[in-house]
C-alpha positions as CSV (number, residue, x, y, z in Angstrom):
1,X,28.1,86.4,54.9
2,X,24.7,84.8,55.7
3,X,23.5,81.8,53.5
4,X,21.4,82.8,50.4
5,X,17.9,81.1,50.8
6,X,16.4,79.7,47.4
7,X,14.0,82.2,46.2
8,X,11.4,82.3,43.2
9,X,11.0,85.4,41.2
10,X,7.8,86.1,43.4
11,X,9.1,85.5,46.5
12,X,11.9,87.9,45.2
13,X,9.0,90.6,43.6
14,X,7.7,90.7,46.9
15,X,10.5,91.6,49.0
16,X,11.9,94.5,46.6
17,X,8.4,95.9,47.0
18,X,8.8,95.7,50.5
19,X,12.1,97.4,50.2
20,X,10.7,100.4,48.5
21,X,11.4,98.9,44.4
22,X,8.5,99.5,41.8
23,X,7.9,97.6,38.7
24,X,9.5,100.4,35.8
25,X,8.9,97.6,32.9
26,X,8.9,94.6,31.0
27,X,11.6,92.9,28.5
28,X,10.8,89.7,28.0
29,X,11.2,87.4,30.7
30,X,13.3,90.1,32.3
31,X,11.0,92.4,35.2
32,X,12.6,95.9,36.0
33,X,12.3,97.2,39.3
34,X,13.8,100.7,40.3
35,X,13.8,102.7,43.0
36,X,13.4,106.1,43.7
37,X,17.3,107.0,44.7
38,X,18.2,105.1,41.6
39,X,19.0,101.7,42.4
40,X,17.2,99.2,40.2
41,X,16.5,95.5,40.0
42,X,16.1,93.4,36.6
43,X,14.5,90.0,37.8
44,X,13.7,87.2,35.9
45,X,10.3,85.8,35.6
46,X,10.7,82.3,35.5
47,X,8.8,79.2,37.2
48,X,11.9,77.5,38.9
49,X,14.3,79.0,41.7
50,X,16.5,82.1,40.9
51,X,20.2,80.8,40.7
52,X,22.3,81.7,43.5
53,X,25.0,84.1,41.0
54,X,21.8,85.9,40.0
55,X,20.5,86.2,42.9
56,X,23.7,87.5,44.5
57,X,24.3,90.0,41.6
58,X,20.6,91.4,42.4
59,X,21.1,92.3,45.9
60,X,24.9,93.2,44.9
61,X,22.7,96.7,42.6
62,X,20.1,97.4,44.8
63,X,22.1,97.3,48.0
64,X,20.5,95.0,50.3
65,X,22.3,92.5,52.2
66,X,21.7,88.4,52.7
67,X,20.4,89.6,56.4
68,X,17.9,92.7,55.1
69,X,16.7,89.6,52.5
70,X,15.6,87.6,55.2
71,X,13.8,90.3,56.9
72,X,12.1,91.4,53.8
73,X,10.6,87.9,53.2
């Protein structure tokens, strides 16, 4: 498996959009993302770097790999 690169929650936003994931809502600090087969996305909004677990666990629901990440950046 290809390294995770550090991401912010922007960086992150911006390549689910690419990947076809639109904002559903808001809980919190919490941003849901879904897309239109189902597979959803709940990132948090938060100034510093997504953790690696987190990050990990996202791509692990909405099905896209460490390699499809970097494209989508």
């Amino acid at each position: 498996m290809p390294k995770l690169p550090l991401l912010t929650s922007r960086e992150l936003v911006r390549a689910l959009r690419r990947a076809g994931f639109e904002f559903v809502r808001q809980s919190g600090s919490h941003a849901i993302y879904q897309r239109e087969d189902g597979r959803f996305a709940n990132v948090p909004i938060h100034d510093n770097d997504i953790p690696l677990g987190t990050l990990r666990a996202i791509l692990k629901t909405t099905g896209i790999s460490a390699e499809n990440l970097k494209d989508l950046r």
